[in-house]
N, C-alpha and C positions, 0 to 999 in steps of 0.2 A: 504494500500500500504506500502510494506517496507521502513523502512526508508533508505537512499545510499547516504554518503558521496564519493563524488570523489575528489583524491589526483593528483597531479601534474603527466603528462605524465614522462615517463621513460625514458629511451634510444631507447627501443623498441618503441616509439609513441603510445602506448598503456596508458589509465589513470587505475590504478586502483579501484576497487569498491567493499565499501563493504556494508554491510545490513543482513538483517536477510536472505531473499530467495535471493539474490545475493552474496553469499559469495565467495570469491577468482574468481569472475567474470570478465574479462578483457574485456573493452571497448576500441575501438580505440578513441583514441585525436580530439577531434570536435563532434563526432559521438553526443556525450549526447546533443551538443545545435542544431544540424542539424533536430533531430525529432521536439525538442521542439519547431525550429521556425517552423518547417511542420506542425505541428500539431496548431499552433497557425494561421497558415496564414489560415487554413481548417479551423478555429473556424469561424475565421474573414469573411469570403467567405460563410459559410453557415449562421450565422448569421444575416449579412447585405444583403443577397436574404430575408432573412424571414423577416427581419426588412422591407424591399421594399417593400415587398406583401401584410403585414399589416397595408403599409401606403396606399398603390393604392388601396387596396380590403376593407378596413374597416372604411377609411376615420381617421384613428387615431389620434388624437392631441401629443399623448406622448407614447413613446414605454420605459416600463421600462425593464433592462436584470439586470437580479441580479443570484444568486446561484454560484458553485463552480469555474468554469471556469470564469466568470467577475467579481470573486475579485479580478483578475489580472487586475487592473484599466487603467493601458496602451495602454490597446486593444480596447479600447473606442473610442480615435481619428480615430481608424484605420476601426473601425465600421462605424461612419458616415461617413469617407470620400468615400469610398466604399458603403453603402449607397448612397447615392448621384449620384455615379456614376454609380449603378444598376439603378436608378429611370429616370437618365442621363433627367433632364428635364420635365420630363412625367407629375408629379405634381409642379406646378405656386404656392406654397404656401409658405408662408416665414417662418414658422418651421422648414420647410426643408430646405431652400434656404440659408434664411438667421441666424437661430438659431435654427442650428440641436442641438447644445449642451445643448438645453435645450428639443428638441424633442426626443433624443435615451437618456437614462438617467441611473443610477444606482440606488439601490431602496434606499429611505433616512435613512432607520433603518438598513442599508447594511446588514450584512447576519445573523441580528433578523426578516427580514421582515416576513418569513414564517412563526416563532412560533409566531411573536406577534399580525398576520393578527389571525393564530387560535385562540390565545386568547380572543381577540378579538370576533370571530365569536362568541366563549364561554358565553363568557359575554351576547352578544344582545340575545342568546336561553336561556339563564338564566333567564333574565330581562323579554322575551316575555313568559317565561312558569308561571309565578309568579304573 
């Protein structure tokens, strides 16, 4: 993704932006945080359905969300409580009820978890071929 600095609206209410594929590209004033929180409330909203399904359909004890979008560690609170209120009751467990935050979680090695699960994997086929 390009990288886009945006500079103070103008007189026209326009911000200007620039970037590599956005050059001399004129944004309206707001417009740039109006997607971002759209696109954020869409994370939050599909996430926390999926997070619900996984707790009702799989009996799960700990829902971990890690990768690109939930290093935005913010969007966390906004998962469970939304959670929660997908499940609206449904499951009597106090994970959820009463220590979601330790139920919807971030991964511990946050965005090492993948290469160091594969290493990981590496190692134990290493060790079992030997």
């Amino acid at each position: 993704m390009p990288e886009v600095a945006a500079a103070a609206a103008g007189a026209s209410g326009a911000a200007e932006v620039g970037g590599t594929a956005d050059e001399g590209l004129a944004v309206p004033a707001g417009l740039r945080a109006e997607v971002a929180d759209a696109f954020q409330r869409s994370v939050v909203e599909v996430l926390a359905t999926k997070t619900a399904l996984a707790a009702e359909r799989c009996g799960a004890q700990t829902i971990v969300l890690g990768g690109g979008v939930m290093e935005q560690l913010h969007l966390f609170p906004r998962i469970r409580t939304r959670t929660q209120d997908a499940l609206n009751g449904y499951i009597h467990a106090p994970e959820i009820l009463e220590r979601i935050d330790e139920f919807i979680v971030a991964p511990g090695l946050g965005n090492k978890a993948g290469v160091s699960g594969c290493i990981a994997l590496g190692q134990q086929a290493l060790a079992a071929s030997t």
